[in-house]
Structures are given as C-alpha cells and as structure tokens.
N, C-alpha and C positions, 0 to 999 in steps of 0.2 A: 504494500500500500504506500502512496506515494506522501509523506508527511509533509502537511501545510506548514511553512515557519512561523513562531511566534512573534509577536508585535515590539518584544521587549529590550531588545538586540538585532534589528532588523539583517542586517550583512551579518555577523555570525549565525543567526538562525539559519538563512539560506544557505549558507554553504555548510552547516549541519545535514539541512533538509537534502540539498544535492550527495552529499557523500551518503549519507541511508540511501538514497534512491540507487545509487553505483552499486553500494553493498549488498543491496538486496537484489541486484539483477534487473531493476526496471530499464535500464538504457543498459546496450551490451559496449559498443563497439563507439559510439558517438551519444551527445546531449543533442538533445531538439534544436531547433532554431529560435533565435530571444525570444520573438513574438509569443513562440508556444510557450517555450519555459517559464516568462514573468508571469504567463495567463495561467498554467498548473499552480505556479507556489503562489500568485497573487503578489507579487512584488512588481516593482520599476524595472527598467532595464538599468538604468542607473547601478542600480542596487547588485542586480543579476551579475553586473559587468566586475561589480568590487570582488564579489566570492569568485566569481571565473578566476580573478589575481591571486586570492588566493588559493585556490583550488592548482594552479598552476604551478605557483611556489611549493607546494608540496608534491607535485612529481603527479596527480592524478589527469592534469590536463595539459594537452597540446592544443594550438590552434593551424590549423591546415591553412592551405593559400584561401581557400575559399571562405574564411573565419568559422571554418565549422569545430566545433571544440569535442578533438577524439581523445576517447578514454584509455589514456595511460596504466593505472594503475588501479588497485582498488583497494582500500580499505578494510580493515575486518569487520566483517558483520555485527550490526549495532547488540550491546546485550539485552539480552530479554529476561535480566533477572529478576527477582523480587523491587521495586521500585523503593526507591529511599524513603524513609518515614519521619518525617516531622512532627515534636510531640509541642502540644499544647498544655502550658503550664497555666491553671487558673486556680481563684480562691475559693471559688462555686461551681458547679453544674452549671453548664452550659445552659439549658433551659430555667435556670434562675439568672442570669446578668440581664439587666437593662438591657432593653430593647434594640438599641443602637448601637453599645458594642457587639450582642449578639448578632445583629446584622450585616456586620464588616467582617466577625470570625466567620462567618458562613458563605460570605463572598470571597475572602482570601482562602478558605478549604478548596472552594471551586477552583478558583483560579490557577491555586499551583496541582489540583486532579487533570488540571485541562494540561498540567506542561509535567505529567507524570508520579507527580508527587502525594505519597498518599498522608494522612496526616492524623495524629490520636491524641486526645485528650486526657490528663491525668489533673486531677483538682485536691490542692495540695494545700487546707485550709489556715488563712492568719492563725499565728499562734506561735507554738514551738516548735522552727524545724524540724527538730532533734526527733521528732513524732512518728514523722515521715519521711525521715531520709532513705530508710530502708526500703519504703513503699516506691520512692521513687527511682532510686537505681531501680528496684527489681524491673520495672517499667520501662526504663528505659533497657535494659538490657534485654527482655522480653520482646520487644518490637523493635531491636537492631536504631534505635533513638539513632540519629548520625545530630541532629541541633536541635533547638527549642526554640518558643515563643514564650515571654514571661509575662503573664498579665497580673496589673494589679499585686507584683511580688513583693515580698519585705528585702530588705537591705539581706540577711541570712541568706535567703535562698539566691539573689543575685552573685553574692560574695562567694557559695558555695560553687557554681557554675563558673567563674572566672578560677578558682583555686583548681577546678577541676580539668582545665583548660577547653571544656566542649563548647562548640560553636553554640551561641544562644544570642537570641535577641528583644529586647524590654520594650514590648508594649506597651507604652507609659516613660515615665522618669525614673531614669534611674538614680540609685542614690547616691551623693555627692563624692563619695570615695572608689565609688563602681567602676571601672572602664568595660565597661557594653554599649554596641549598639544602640539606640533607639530612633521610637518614633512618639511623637506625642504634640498636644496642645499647648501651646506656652499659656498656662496657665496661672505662672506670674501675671504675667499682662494683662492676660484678661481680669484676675481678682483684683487687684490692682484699679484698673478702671472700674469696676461696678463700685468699689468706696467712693472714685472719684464722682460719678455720677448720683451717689446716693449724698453728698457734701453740698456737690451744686444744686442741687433741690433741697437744702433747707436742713439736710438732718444732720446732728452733731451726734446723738448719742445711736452708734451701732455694734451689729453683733452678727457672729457669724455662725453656722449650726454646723458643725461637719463630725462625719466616725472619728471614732478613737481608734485610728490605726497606723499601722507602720509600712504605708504606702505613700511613696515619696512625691507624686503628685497632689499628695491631699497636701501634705509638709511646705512644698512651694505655693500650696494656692494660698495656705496663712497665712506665709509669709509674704507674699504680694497683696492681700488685704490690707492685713495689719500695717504693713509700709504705709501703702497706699493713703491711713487713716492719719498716720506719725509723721508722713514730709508734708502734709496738707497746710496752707496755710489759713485753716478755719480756726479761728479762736475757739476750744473747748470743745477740739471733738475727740472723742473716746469710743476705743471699741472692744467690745467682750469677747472674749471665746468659748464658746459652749461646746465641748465633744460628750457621745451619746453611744453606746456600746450597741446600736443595731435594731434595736426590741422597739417597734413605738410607744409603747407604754412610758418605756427611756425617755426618747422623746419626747413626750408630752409632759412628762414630768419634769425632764431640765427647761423647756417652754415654761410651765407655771413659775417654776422659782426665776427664771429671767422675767416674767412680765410680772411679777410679784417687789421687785426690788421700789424704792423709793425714785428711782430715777430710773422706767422703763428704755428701751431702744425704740427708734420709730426706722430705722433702717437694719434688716434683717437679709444677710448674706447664705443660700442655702445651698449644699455643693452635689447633693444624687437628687435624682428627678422624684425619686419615692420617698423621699427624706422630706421633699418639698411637697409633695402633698398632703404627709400627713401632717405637716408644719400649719400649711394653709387652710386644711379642714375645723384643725385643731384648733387654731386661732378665729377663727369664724364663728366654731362653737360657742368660744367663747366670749360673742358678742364684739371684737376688735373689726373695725371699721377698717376694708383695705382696699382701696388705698390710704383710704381718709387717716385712719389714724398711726396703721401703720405698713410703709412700702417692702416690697419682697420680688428680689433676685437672687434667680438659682445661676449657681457656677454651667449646669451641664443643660443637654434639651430634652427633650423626649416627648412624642409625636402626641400626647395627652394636652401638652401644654396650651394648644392652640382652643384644645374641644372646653376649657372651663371657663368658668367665669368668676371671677375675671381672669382674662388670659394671663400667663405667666409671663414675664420680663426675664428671659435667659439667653445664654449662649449659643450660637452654634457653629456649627462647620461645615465645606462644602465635603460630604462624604464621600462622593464619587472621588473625588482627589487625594482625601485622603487613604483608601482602600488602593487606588492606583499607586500611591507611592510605595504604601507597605507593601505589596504584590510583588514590584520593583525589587525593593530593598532584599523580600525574603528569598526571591529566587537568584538573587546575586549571592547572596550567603549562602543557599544551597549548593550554585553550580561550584564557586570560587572556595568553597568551605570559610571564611574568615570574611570581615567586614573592620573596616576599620573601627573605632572605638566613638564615634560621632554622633552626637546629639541632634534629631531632627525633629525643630519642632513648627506647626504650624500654627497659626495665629485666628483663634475664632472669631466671629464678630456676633455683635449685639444685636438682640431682636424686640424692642419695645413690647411693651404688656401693656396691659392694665392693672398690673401690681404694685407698679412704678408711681408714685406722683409726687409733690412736694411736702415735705416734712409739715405736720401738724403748727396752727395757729398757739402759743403759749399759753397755758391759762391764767385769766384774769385774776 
C-alpha cells in the first residue's frame, strides 16, 4: 500500500513515503512521472523535487537523460513490529478531567494513531509518589513505555523521570528546578491581568479560590495574581488566598469563612471551571448579588460557561493551535527520542461575562 506523507515534516515524510513504496515493491525498475507522483502522495512538485535530492544522495536514485528517476537501490523493508507506545501520565481517569483537556488528550491519541503511535494511560494520583512508583515502572515496562506525557504532575514525579533519564514531556508547567519539555498557558499572565482588570473596576479587596496542590501551574497562577495585586498602584488593595482540598462541601465552607470576615472580597479569582460553579451557585445561594455585589473570574473555560447566567468572565485559548503544537512537539520527541529542555507557553485571552462588573458602591 502506497503510504500518504504526513503534514508534519512535509520533505522528510515524502521521501519516507517514497523509500516504503521502493521497499515494498510498488515501483520496480523506475518512479512515475512528477505529475503522477505529487498527485499519489498529494504533495508539490517543489516538495517531490527536494526528496528526489535526497533520495539520490543516498545511492536509491539516478536521473536518466530523459529526467526519469531509475531505481538504484532499495532499502530494507519498512518494520512491521509492534508500534511504539506512549504512556499517558495523569492524576484522574481520563473520563473525570475537565472537558477541554479531555478533548485535546483525545485528539492528540488520534493524531499520533494516524502516524502509528499507539498510546496508554496510567493515573498516578496527587499524593505520595513513593505509593506508586512501583505501579508505574511495572506499566511502563508492561507496554515497552519508550516516553510519556505528564499531566497535571507534582514536582516528584517530574524529578523522578529526569533522574531516570526516559524521554517524557509536561503537559502543563513544569517545576522550577525541572529541565522537561513542555507545553502550556502562560498562566502568569493571564492571573496577573484578571487582578488587573478586577482593580480597574473598583475592587481593592480580593481573593482567589484555587486546590491545595503541588501542580506547578496552579503555583505560577498565585503567583501572577498575587503580583499582579502587590505592583498595583491602587491604594489599599489586598488579596487572600483561599486553597480547598477538592470536596465542595470544602469549598463552600472556606467560601462562608471568607464572606464571613469583617472586611469581605468583592473581587473573586477562580482557577477549575467546576470549582467555579460551585463557587457561583454557592454564593447565589446565599443571596450575594453578582455582579452587583460581588464580580467572578475563572482562570480556565469550559463550554458550560457561556449556557449560565450570568455568563462567566474566563479565559480561553484557540484549541485547535494548541492540540497542533503538542501533536508537533510529541511526535518530534517520539521520532528524534529527546527534545530539548524548553518551555512553550501560549498566551490565553479574555472573554467578558457577566460576572464581571464594577466593584460595589461603599456603605453609607
């Protein structure tokens, strides 16, 4: 079967795609003519022309007076072994993560199935590595692991995979002493700008809701909040940090003692989409006026946002670009085994709500 080239490497695919087609016998003696060849792999003749050079430099191709390109040499037949397996390292079931990273893990599975890559999940929950390290070698030595995906990992299990030297790459932030790959949100920036935006409408006292964990993207989104509130040049503005171990009950409960204090927040920073609903039901409950008394911006999106009322004031990102990069990134790390050590992050933008509005009138 004659293999189409992938999009991702356009000139190395095809003269991949041409040496399978030698090895297996589909041209014996000569290559077609450009016209047909670019129309079988779908490429340029441009393109066609660059593999011919190389194809040449390696001794499989001559060109006759007539530029017809006769086959020299052949290759060894491509192997048809067991396909590499890439494990998926997460802190939940797959059918528990938010909506939106579930729907980029399930496009980037597809994506490296389409370029032969099969791929297996092992969920290796916050806590004590120490729990599951066993669980996880055995996993990975089980399905011949060759690299990973680290979603959502603690600083241990990143630190574990560099000491062990296997290729691995951090969906998300990695943490500060880590040298991995990644990809993720600059989610400095973004926290960062929602204090700013929650200042210039009015509000001084804020606070932000986020898990108790030791995922290094929650760490930077603090930390570009809390800046965010500290270089401000608003006289008297202050902001709290509220972490919550998961449970909504949690949550609702560290809610009551922050809206309980002598000097409530009218600006509330929220960082998981489900975090923020129960935030906003919760507060509603209990009679808090929103926008009126008090405004709410979530760190992340998710596709409910738009269905409530009032709409939610969050984050988001163009997906399709981001799923394309990582696809990019992960299959340069599969073919090349290594990636250099580089931080990629991209930059969300803001999508108005009506959760948003200006900071409450003083009372008289």
């Amino acid at each position: 079967m004659l293999h189409i080239p992938k999009r991702h490497s356009l000139v190395t695919e095809t003269t991949k795609a041409i040496q399978s087609g030698i090895a297996e016998g589909i041209w014996q003696d000569r290559l077609p003519g450009e016209r047909v060849l670019s129309q079988q792999l779908h490429v340029s003749r441009p393109t066609l022309r660059a593999a011919f050079e190389l194809l040449e430099k390696q001794g499989l191709l001559t060109v006759s007076r007539g530029k017809r390109r006769i086959i020299t040499g052949r290759p060894p037949a491509p192997d048809r072994a067991k396909p590499k397996v890439l494990g998926i390292i997460a802190t939940q079931r797959m059918d528990r993560i938010a909506n939106i990273p579930f729907q980029m893990i399930m496009e980037l599975r597809y994506h490296l199935s389409q370029d032969g890559f099969e791929s297996e999940v092992f969920v290796c929950p916050q806590g004590d590595f120490r729990k599951h390290q066993r669980k996880l070698e055995a996993f990975i030595r089980e399905h011949s692991i060759f690299c990973c995906i680290l979603m959502l990992s603690s600083e241990e299990l990143q630190r574990w995979f560099v000491q062990k030297g296997m290729p691995a790459f951090v969906l998300g932030s990695p943490h500060p002493a880590v040298e991995l790959p990644s990809l993720d949100l600059d989610y400095h920036a973004a926290s960062h700008h929602a204090a700013g935006l929650l200042l210039a409408r009015g509000h001084r006292h804020l606070a932000l809701l986020r898990l108790e964990s030791d995922v290094a993207g929650d760490r930077t989104s603090e930390a570009g909040f809390v800046a965010g509130v500290q270089e401000s040049a608003h006289t008297g503005a202050q902001c709290a940090v509220v972490r919550h171990n998961g449970a909504s009950i949690d949550i609702c409960r560290k809610l009551d003692r922050l809206f309980a204090r002598a000097t409530p927040p009218t600006g509330l920073f929220v960082f998981k989409p489900l975090d923020m609903l129960i935030a906003l039901t919760h507060l509603l409950r209990r009679g808090l006026a929103i926008p009126g008394r008090l405004s709410l911006i979530a760190r992340d999106s998710d596709y409910s946002f738009d269905c409530l009322h009032p709409t939610v004031a969050h984050y988001d990102f163009p997906r399709e670009v981001f799923t394309q990069r990582l696809t990019r990134l992960m299959l340069q790390l599969v073919e090349n085994g290594a990636l250099p050590a580089r931080r990629t992050l991209l930059m969300p933008h803001f999508v108005p709500g009506g959760t948003l509005g200006p900071a409450p009138e003083p009372a008289a």
